[in-house]
C-alpha positions as CSV (number, residue, x, y, z in Angstrom):
1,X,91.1,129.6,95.1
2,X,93.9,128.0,93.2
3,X,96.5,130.2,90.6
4,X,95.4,129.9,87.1
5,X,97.5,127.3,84.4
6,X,98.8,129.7,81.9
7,X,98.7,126.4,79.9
8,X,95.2,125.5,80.4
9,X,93.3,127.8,77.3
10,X,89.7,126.6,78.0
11,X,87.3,128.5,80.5
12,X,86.4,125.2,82.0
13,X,89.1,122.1,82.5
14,X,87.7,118.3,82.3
15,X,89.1,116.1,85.1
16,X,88.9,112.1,85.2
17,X,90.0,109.5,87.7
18,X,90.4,105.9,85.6
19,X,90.0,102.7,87.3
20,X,91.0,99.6,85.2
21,X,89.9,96.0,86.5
22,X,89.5,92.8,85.6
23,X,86.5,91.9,88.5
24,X,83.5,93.5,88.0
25,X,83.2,95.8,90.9
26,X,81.6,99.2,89.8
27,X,79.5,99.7,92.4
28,X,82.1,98.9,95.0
29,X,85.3,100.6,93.3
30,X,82.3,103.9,92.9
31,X,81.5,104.1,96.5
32,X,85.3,103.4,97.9
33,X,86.6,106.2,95.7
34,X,84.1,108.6,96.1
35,X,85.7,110.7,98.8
36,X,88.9,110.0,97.5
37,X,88.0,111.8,94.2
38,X,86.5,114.6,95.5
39,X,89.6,115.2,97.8
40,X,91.9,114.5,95.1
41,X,90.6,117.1,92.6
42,X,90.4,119.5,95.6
43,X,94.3,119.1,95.2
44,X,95.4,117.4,91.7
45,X,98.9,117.1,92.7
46,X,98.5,115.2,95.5
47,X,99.1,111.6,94.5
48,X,100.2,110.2,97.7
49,X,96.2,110.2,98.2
50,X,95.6,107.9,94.9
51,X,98.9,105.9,95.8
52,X,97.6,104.9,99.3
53,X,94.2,104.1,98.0
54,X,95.7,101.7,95.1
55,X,97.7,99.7,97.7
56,X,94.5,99.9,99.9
57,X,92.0,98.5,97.5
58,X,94.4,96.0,96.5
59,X,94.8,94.5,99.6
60,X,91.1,94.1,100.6
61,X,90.3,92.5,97.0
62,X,93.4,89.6,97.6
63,X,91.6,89.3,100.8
64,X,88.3,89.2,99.3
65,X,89.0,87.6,96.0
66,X,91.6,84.5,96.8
């Protein structure tokens, strides 16, 4: 169980991961970040984890998407 925020004031906290692109690839960016996510919000301050899946996605689109 993680410590409690002494800033967070709510009983419940709202947690978002925002993807912004310009291809239209929901269904692909939903089911590539999928684990990511889950592991991420298992530990919020680990951004190495949404760092390394950036540069990951990035590369296969260039590949993809000449």
């Amino acid at each position: 169980m993680k410590a409690q925020n002494n800033e967070i004031t709510r009983s419940y906290m709202q947690k978002a991961l925002a993807v912004v692109s310009s291809l239209p690839l929901f269904g692909y960016l939903k089911l590539r970040l999928a684990n990511t996510t889950k592991a991420f919000f298992a530990d919020y301050s680990n951004y190495t984890l949404v760092n390394a899946i950036y540069e990951e996605l990035n590369k296969d689109i260039i590949q993809a998407w000449p």
